[in-house]
PAZAPA-4460 file (N, C-alpha, C; in steps of 0.05 Angstrom, whole numbers, plus 32768, in hexadecimal, padded with zeros to 4 digits):
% residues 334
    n_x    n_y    n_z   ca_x   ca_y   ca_z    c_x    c_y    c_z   seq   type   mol
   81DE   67D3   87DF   81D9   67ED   87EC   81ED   6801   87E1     1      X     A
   81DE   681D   87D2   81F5   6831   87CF   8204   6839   87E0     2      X     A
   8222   6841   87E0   822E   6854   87F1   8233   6871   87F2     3      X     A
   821C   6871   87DC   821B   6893   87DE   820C   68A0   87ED     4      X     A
   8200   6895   87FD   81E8   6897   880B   81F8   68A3   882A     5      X     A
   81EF   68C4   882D   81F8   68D1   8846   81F3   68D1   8859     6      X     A
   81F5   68CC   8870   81ED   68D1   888F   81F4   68F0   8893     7      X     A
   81DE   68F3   889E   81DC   6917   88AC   81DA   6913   88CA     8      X     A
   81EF   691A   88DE   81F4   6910   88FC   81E7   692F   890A     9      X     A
   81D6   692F   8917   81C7   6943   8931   81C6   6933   8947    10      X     A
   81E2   6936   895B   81E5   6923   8973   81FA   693A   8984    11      X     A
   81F0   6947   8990   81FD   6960   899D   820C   6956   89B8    12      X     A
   8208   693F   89BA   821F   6929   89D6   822F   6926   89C1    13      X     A
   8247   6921   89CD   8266   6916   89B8   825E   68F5   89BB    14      X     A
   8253   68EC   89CE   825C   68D1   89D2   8241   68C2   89B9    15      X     A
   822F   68D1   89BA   821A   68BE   89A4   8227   68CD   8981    16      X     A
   8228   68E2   8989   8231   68DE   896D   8250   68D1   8963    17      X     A
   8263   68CD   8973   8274   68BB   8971   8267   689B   896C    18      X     A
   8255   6897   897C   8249   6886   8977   823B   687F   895D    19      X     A
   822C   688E   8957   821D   6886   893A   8230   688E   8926    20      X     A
   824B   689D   8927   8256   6898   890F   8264   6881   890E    21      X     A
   8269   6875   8928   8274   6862   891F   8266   684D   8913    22      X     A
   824F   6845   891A   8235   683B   890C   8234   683A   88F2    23      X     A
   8235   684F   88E7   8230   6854   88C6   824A   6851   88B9    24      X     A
   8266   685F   88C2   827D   684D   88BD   827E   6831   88B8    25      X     A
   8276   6820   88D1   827C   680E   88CE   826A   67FE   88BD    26      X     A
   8252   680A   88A8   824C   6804   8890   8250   6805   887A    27      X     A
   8264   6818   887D   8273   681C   8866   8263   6839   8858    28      X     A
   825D   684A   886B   824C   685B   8860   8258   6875   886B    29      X     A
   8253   688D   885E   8257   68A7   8864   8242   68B8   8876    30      X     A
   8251   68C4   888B   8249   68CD   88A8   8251   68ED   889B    31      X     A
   8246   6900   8896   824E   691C   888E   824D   692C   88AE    32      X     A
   8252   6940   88A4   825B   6953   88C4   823F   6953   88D6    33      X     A
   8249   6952   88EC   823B   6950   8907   822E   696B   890C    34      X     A
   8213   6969   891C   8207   6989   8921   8208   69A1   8914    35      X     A
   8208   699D   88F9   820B   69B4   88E7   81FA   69CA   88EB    36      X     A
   81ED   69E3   88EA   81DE   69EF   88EE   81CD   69EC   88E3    37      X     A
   81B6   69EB   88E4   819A   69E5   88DB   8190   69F0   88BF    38      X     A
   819C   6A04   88AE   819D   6A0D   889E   81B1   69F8   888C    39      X     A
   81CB   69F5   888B   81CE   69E3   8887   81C8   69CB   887C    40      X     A
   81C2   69BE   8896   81B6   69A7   889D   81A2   69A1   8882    41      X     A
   8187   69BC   887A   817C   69B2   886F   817F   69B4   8852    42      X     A
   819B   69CB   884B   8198   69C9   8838   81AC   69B0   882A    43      X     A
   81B9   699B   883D   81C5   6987   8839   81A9   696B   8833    44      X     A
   8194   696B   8849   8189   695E   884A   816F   6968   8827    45      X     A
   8170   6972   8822   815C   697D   880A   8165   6974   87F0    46      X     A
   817D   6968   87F0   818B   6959   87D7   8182   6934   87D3    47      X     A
   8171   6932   87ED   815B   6922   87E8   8173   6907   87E6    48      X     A
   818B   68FD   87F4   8193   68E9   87F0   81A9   68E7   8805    49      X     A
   819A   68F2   881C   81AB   68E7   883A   818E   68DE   8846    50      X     A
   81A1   68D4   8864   818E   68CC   8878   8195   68E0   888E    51      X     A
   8185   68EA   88A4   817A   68F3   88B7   818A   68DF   88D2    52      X     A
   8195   68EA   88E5   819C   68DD   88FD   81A1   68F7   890F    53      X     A
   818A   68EA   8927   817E   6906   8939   8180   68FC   894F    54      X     A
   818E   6904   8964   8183   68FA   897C   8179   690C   8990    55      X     A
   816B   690C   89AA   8158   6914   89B7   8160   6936   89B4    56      X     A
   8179   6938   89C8   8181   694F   89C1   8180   6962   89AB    57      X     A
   8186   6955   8998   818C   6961   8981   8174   696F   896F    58      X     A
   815D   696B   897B   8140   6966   8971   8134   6974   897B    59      X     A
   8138   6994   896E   812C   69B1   8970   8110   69B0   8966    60      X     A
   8100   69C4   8973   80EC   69CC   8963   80EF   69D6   8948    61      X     A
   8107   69E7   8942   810C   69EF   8930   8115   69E1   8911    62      X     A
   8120   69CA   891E   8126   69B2   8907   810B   69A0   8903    63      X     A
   8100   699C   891B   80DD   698D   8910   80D0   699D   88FD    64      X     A
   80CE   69B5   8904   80C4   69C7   88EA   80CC   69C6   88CD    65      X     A
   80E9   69C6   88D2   80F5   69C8   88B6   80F7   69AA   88AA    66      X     A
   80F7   699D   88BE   80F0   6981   88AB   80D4   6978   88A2    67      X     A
   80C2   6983   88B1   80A1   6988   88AD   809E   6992   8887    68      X     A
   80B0   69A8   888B   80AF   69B7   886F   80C2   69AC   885E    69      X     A
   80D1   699D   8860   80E9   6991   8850   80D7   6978   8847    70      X     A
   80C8   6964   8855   80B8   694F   8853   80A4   6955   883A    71      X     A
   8095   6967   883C   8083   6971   8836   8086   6976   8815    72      X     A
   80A2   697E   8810   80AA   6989   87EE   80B9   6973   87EB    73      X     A
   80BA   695F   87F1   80CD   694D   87E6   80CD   6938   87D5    74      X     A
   80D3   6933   87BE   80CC   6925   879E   80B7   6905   87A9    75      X     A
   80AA   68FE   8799   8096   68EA   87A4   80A9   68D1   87A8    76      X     A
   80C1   68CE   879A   80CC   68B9   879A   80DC   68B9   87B6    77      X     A
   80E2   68CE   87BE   80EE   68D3   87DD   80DD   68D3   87FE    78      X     A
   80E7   68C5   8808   80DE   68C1   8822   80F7   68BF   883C    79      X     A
   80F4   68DA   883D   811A   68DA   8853   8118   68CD   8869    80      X     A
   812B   68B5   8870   8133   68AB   8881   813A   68BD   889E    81      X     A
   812D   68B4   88AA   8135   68C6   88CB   8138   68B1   88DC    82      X     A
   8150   68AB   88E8   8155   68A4   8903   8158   68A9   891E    83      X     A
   8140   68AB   892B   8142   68BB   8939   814A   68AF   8963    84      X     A
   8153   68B8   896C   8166   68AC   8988   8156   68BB   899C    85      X     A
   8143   68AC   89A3   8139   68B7   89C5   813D   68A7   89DB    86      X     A
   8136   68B1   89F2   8135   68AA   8A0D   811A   6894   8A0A    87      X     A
   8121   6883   8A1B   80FD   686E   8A1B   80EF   687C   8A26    88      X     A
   80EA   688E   8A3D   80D9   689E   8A48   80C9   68A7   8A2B    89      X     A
   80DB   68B9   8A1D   80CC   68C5   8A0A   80BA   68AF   89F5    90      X     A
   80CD   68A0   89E7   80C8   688D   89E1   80A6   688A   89E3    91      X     A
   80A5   687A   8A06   8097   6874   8A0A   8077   6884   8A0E    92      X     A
   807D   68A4   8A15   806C   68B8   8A09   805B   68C0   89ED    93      X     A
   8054   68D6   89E7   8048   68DF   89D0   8055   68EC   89BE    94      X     A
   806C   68EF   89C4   807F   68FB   89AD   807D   68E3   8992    95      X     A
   8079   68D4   8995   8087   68B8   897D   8069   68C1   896D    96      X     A
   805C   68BD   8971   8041   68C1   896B   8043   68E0   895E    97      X     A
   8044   68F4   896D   8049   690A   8958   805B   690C   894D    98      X     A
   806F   6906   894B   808C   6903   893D   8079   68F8   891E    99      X     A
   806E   68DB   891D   806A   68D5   890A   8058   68DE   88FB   100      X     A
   8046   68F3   8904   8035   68FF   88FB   803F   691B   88EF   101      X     A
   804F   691B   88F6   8054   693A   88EC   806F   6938   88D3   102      X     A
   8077   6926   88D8   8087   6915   88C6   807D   6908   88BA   103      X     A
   8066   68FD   88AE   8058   68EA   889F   8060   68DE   8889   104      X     A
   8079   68F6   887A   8080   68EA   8860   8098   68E4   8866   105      X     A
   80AA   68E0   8878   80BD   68DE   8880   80BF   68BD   8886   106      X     A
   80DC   68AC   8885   80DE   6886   8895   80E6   6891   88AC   107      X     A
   80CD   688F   88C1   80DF   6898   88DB   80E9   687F   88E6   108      X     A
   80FC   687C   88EE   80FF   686A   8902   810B   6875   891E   109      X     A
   80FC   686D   893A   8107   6872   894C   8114   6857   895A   110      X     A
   812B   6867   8968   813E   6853   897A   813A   685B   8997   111      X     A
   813B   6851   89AB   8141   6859   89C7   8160   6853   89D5   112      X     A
   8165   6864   89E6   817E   6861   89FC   8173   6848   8A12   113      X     A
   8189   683C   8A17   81A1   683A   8A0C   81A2   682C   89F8   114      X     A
   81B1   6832   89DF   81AF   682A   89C3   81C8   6810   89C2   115      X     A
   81B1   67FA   89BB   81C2   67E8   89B1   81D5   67E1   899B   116      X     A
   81EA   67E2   899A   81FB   67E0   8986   81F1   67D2   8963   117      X     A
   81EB   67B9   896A   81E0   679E   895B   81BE   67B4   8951   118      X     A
   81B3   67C0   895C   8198   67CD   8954   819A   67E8   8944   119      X     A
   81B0   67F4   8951   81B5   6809   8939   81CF   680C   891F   120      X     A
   81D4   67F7   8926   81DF   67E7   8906   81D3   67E0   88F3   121      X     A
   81B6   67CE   88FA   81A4   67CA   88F1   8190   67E3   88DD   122      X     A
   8188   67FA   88F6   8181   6808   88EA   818C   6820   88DC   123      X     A
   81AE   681E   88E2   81B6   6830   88CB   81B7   6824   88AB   124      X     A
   81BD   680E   88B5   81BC   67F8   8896   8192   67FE   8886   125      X     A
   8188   67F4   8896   816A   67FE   8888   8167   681B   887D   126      X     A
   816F   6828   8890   8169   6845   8887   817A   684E   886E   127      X     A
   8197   683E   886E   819E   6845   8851   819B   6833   883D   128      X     A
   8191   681A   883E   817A   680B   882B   816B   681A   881F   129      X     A
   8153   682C   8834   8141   6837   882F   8148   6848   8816   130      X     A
   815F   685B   881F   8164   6874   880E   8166   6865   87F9   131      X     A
   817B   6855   87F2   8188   6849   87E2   8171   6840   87CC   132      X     A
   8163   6838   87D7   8142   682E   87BE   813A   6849   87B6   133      X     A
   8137   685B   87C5   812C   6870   87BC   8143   687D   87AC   134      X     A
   8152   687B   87A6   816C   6882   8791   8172   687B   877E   135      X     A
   816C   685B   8782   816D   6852   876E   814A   685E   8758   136      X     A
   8133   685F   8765   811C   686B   8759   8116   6886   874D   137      X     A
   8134   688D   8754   8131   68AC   874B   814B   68A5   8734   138      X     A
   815B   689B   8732   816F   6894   871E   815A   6882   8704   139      X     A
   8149   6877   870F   8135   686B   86F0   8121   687B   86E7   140      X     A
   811A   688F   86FF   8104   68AB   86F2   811F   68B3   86E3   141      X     A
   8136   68C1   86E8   813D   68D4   86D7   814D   68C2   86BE   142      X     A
   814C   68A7   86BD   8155   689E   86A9   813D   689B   8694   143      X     A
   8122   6898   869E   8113   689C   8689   8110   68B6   8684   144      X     A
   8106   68CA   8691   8111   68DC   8686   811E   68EA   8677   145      X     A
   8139   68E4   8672   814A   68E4   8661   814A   68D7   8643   146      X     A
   8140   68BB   8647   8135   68AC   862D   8123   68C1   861C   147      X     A
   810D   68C3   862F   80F4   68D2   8622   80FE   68F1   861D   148      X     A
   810B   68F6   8622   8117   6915   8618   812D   690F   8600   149      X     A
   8140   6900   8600   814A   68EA   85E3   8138   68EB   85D5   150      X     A
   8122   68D4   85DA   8111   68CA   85C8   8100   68E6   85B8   151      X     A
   80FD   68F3   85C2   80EA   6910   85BF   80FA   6925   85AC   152      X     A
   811D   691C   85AE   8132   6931   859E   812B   6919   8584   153      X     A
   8133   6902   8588   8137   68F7   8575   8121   68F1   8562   154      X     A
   8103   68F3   856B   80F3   68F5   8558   80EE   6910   8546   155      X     A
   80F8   6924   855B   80F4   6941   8553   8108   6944   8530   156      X     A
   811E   693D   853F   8132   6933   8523   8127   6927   850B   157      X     A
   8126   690F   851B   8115   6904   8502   8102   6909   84EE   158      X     A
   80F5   6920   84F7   80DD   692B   84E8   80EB   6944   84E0   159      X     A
   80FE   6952   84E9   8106   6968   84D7   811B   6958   84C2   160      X     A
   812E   694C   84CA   8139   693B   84AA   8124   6933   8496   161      X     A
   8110   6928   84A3   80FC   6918   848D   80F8   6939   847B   162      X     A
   80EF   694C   848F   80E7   6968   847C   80F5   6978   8468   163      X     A
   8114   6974   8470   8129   6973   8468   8134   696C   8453   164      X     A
   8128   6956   8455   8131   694A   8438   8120   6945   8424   165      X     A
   810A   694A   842A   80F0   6956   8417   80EC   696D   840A   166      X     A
   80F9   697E   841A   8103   6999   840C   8116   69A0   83F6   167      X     A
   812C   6989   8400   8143   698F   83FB   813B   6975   83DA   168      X     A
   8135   6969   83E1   8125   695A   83C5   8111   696E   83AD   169      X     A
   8106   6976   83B9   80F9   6986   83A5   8102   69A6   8397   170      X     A
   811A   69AB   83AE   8128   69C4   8399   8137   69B4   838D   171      X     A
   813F   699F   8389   8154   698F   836F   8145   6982   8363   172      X     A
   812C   697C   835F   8117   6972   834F   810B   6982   8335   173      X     A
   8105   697E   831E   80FD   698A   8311   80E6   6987   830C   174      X     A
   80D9   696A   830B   80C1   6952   8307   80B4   6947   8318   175      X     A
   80A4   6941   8319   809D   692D   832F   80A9   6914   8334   176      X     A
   80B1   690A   831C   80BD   68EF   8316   80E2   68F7   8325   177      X     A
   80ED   690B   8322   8106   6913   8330   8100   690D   8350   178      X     A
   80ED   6921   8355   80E4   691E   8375   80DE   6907   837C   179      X     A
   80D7   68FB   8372   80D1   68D5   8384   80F4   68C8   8382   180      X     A
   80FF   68CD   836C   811D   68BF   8371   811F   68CD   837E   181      X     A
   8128   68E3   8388   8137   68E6   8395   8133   68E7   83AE   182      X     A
   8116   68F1   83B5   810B   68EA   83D4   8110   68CD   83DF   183      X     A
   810A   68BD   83C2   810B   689C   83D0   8123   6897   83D1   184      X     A
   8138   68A4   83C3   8154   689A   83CD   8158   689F   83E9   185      X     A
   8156   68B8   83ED   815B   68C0   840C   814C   68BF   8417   186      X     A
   8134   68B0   8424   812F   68A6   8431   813C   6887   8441   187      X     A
   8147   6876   8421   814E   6861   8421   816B   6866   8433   188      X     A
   8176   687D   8428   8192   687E   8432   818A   6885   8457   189      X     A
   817A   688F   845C   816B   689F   8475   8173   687C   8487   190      X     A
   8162   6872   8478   815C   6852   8480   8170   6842   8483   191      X     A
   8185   6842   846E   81A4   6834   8472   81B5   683E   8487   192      X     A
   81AA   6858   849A   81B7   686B   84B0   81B0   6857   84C1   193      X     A
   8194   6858   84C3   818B   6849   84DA   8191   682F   84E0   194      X     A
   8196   681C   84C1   819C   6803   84C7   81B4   6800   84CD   195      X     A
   81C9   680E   84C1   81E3   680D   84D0   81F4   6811   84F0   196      X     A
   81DD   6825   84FB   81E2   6832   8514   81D5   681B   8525   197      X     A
   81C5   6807   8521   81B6   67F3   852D   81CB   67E0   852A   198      X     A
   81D4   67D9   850C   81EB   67B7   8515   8201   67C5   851F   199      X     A
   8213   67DE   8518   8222   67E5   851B   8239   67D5   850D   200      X     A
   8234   67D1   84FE   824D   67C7   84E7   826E   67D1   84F3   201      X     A
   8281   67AF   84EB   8293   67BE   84ED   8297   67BE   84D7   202      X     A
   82BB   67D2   84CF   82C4   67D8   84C0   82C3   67F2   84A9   203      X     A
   82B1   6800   84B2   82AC   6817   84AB   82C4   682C   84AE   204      X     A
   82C0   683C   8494   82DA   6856   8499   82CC   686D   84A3   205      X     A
   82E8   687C   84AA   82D3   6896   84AE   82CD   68A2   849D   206      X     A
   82C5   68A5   8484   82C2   68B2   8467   82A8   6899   8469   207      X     A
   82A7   6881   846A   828E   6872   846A   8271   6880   8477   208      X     A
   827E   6883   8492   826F   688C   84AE   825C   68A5   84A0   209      X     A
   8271   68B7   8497   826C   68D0   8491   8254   68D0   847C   210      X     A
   8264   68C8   8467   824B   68C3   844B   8230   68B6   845B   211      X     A
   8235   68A0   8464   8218   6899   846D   820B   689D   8478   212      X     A
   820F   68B8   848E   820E   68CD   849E   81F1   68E3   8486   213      X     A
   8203   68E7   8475   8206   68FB   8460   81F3   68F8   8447   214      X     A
   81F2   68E1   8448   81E7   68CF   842C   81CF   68DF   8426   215      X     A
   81BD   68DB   8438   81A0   68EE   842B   81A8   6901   8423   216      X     A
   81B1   6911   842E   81B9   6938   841E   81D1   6933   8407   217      X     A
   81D2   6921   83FD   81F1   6926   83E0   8201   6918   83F4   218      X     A
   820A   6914   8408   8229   68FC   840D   823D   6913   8407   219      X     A
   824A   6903   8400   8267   690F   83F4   826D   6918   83DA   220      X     A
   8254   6917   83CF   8251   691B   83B6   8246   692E   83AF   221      X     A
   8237   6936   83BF   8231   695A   83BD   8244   696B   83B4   222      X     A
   8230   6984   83AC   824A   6994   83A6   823F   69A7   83BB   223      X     A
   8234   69A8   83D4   8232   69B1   83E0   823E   69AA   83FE   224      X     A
   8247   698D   83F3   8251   6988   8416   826E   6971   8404   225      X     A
   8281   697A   8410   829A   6971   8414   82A7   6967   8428   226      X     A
   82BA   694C   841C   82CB   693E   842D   82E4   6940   8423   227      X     A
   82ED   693D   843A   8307   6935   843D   831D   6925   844D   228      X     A
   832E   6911   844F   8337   6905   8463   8345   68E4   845F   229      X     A
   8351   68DE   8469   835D   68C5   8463   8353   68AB   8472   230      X     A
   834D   689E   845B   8347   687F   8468   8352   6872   848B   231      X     A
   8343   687C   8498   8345   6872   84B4   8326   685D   84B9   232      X     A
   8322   684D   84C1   8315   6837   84D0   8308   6846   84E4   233      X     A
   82F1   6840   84EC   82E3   6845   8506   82DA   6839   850F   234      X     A
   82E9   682B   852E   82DF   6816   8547   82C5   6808   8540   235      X     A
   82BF   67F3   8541   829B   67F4   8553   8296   67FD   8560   236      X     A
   82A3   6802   8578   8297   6811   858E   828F   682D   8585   237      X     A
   829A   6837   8579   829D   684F   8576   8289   6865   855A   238      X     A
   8284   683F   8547   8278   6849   852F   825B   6853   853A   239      X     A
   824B   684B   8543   8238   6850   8551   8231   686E   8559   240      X     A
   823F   6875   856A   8242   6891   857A   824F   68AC   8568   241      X     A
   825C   68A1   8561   8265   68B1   853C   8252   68B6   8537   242      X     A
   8249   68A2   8528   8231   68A6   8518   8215   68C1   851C   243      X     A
   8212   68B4   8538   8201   68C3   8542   81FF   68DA   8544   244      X     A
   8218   68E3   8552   8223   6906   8556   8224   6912   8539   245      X     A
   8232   68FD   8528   822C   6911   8506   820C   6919   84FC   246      X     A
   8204   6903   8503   81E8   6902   84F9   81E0   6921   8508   247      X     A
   81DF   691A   8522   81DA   6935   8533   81D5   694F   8528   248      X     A
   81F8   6951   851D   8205   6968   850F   81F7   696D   84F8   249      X     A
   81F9   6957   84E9   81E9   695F   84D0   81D2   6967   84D6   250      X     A
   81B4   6963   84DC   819B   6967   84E3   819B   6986   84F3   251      X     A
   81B3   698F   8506   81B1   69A7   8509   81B7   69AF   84F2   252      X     A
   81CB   69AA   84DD   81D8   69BE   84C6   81B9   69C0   84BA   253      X     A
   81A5   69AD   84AF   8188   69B0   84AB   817C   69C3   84AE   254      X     A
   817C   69C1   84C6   816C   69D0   84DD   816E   69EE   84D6   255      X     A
   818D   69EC   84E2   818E   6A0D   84E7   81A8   6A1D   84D8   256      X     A
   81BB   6A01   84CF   81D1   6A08   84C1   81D5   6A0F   84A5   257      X     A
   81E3   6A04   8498   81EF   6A0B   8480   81DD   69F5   8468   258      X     A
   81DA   69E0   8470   81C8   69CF   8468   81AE   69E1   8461   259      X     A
   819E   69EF   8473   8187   69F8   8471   8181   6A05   8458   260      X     A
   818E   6A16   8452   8192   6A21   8431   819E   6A19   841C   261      X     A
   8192   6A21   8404   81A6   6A1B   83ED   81C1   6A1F   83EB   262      X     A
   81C9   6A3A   83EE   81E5   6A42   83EA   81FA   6A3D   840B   263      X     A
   81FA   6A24   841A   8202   6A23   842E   8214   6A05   8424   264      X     A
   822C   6A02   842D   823E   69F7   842C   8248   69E2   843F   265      X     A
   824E   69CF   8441   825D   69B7   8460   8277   69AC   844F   266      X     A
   828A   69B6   8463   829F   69A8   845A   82B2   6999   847A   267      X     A
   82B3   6980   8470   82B6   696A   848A   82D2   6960   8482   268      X     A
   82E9   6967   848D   8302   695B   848F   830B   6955   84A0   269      X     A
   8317   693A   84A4   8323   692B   84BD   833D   6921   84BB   270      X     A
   834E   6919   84CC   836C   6915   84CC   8366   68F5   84E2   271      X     A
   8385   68FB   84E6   838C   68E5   84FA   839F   68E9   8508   272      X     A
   83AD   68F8   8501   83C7   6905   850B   83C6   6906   8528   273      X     A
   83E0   6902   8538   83DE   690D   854F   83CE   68F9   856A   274      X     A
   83D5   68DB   8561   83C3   68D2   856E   83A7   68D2   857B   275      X     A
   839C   68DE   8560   837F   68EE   8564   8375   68EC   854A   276      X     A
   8352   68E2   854D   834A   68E7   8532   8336   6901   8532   277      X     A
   833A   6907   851F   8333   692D   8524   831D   6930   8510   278      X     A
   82FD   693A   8512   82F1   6944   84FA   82F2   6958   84FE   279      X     A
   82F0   696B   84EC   82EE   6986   84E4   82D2   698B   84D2   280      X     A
   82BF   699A   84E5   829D   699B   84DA   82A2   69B2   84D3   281      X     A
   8297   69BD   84B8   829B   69E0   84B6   8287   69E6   849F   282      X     A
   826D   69F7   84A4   8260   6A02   8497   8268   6A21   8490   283      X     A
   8255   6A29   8478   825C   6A3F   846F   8241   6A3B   8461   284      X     A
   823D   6A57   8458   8225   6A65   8442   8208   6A6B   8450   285      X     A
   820B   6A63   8468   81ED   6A55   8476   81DF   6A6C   8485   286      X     A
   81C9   6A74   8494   81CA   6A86   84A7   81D6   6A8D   84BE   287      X     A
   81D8   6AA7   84BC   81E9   6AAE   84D1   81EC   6AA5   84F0   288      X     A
   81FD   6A9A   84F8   81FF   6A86   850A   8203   6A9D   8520   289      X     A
   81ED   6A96   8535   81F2   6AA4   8552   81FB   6A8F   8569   290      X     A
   8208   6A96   8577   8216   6A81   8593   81FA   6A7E   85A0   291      X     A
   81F6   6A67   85A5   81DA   6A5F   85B2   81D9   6A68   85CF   292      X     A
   81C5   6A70   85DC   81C2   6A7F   85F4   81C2   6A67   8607   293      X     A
   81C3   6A4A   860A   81BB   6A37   8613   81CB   6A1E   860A   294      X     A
   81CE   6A09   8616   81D7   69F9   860E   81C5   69DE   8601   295      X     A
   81B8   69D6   85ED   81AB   69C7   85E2   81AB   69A8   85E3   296      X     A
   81A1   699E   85E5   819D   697B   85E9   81AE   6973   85C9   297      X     A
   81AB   6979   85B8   81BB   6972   85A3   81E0   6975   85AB   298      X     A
   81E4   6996   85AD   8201   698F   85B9   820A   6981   85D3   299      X     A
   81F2   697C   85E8   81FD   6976   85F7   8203   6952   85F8   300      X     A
   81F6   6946   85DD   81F5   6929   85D9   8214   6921   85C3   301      X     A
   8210   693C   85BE   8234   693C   85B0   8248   6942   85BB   302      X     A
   824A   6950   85CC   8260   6952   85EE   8260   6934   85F2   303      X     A
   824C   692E   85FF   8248   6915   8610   8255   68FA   85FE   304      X     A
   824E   68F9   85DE   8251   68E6   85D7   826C   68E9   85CD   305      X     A
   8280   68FD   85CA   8295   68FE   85CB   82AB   68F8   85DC   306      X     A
   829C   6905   85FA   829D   68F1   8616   82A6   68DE   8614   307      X     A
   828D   68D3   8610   828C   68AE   8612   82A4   689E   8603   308      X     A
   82AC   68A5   85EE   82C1   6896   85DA   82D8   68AA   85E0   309      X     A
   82E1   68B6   85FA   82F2   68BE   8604   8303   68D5   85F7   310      X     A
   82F3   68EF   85E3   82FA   68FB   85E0   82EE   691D   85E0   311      X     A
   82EA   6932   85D1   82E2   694A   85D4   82D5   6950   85B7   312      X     A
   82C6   6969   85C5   82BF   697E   85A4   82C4   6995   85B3   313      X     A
   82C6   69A9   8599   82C9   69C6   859E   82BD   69CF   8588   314      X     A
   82A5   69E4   859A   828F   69F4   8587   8298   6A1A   857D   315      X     A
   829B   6A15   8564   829D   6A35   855F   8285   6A40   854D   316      X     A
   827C   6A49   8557   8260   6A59   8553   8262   6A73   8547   317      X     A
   8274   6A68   8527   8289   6A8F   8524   8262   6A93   850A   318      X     A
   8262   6AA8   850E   824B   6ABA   84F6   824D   6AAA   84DC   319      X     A
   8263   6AA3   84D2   825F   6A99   84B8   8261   6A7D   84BC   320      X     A
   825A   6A73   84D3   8254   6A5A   84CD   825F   6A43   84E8   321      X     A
   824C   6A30   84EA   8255   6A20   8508   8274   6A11   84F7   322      X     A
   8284   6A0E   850E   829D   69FA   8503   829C   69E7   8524   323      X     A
   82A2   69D1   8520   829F   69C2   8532   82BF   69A8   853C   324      X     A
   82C4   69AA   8542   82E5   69A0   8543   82E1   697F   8553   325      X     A
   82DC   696C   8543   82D6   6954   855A   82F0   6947   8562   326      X     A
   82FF   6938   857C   8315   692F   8578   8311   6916   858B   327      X     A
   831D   68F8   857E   8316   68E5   8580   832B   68D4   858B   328      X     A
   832D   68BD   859B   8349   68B1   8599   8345   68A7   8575   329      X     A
   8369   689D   8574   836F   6896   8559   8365   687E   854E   330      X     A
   8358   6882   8538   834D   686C   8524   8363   685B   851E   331      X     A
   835C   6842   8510   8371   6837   8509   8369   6835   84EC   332      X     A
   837E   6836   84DA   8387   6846   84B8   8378   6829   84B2   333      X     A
   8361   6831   8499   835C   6814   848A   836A   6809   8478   334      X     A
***
């Protein structure tokens, strides 16, 4: 059972709501502020990952409404837990019956006075089961989600490199017979990207990483794209996610950078210095580079994956050209 899972307390006696927090305490669960104002209330309860605890009192016309309408908009994977504390009189009346009707999309559960200890232990534990499934169902919607928005960047990529380098093959082609070497080289090299990023080889440098990164468009051997930097090693863990974020980089330089044209330039120098391994991305010649109005699924998989291997980037978005500053913990020297 998660413990992120909130209790919302509407118990306007001190002694029941002392009571049910100690309840949900003593599950190891979080009891948030008591009788909040109804405004409030719903805009706490609309984050779709607490439970509801109401007792007779506390159970305005004004809150049936707004939970009527809160029920009503709430994601298919959500069904809010309500606990609700009446008198058996009522109970035993027509309220339960409209309660659940008007609530329909709602887990009602009702309790009656006097409330057994051992019974609403029970049902605070279910009611945050309940949530808890439904949390977990909204954590695998937005994880596919996420795949399929990946998967959708990464094919998008894929098909502008493939374009990319079909282009970029046929202005260095003179023949037809030129254009097949060279397209079939880089494709092949396209292919040695992918096989590498799959075993994840160790022992790779970062000048390795890079070129292979690089290989389809000239490597290091261009006279359009330059390296620079000293023999440092790159983790396993780490060769992987490297990889990736350059690739990234490069396919925007494609896209929209310095790559995209003839007379456009990359020059990639990295250190080690400083208990830090540092690249330095820096285009020049390319179109005029505007600061993006938005933040893009490409940089934000280069944040993140810089993140992950516990370090930073910094984007300068100057006119003559993106420069990109990546900083890494320290490689170890091959």
């Amino acid at each position: 059972m998660r413990t992120d899972v909130r209790f919302h307390l509407q118990a306007p006696f001190g002694d029941d709501a002392d009571l049910l927090a100690r309840a949900i305490a003593g599950q190891g669960l979080d009891a948030g502020p008591c009788n909040v104002s109804l405004d409030i209330l719903m805009d706490d309860l609309a984050g779709h990952d607490g439970v509801l605890v109401c007792t007779q009192e506390g159970l305005t016309r004004a809150l049936a409404d707004a939970l009527e309408e809160l029920l009503a908009a709430q994601p298919d994977w959500a069904q809010l837990p309500i606990l609700l504390i009446l008198d058996r009189a009522v109970v035993d009346g027509g309220v339960q019956t409209m309660l659940r009707s008007i609530w329909a999309n709602g887990h009602l559960v009702i309790l009656h006075r006097p409330l057994v200890p051992v019974e609403l232990e029970v049902a605070v534990r279910d009611a945050a089961g309940t949530r808890s499934r439904q949390l977990d169902i909204r954590d695998h919607i937005a994880r596919q989600e996420a795949l399929r928005g990946e998967l959708d960047h990464r094919m998008q990529n894929t098909l502008a490199t493939f374009l990319a380098v079909y282009r970029l093959s046929i202005r260095q082609s003179d023949t037809l017979e030129q254009f097949k070497q060279s397209f079939d080289a880089r494709i092949g090299a396209l292919r040695m990207v992918h096989d590498a990023l799959r075993s994840q080889e160790e022992g790779r440098t970062v000048r390795d990483m890079i070129e292979l990164v690089l290989a389809p468009f000239g490597g290091g051997s261009s006279d359009r794209i330059h390296l620079s930097g000293p023999d440092l090693d790159v983790p396993r863990r780490s060769a992987a996610t490297l990889a990736l974020m350059l690739n990234e980089m490069a396919t925007n330089a494609l896209k929209y950078g310095a790559l995209s044209v003839p007379t456009g330039t990359l020059s990639i120098d990295w250190s080690g210095e400083g208990g830090a391994l540092t690249i330095e991305w820096r285009e020049k010649g390319g179109p005029p580079v505007q600061p993006p109005t938005r933040t893009g699924y490409g940089s934000q998989f280069i944040r993140s994956g810089a993140m992950s291997l516990g370090g930073a980037v910094a984007f300068d978005f100057a006119a003559t050209g993106l420069r990109c500053t990546l900083t890494l913990p320290a490689p170890r020297k091959a």
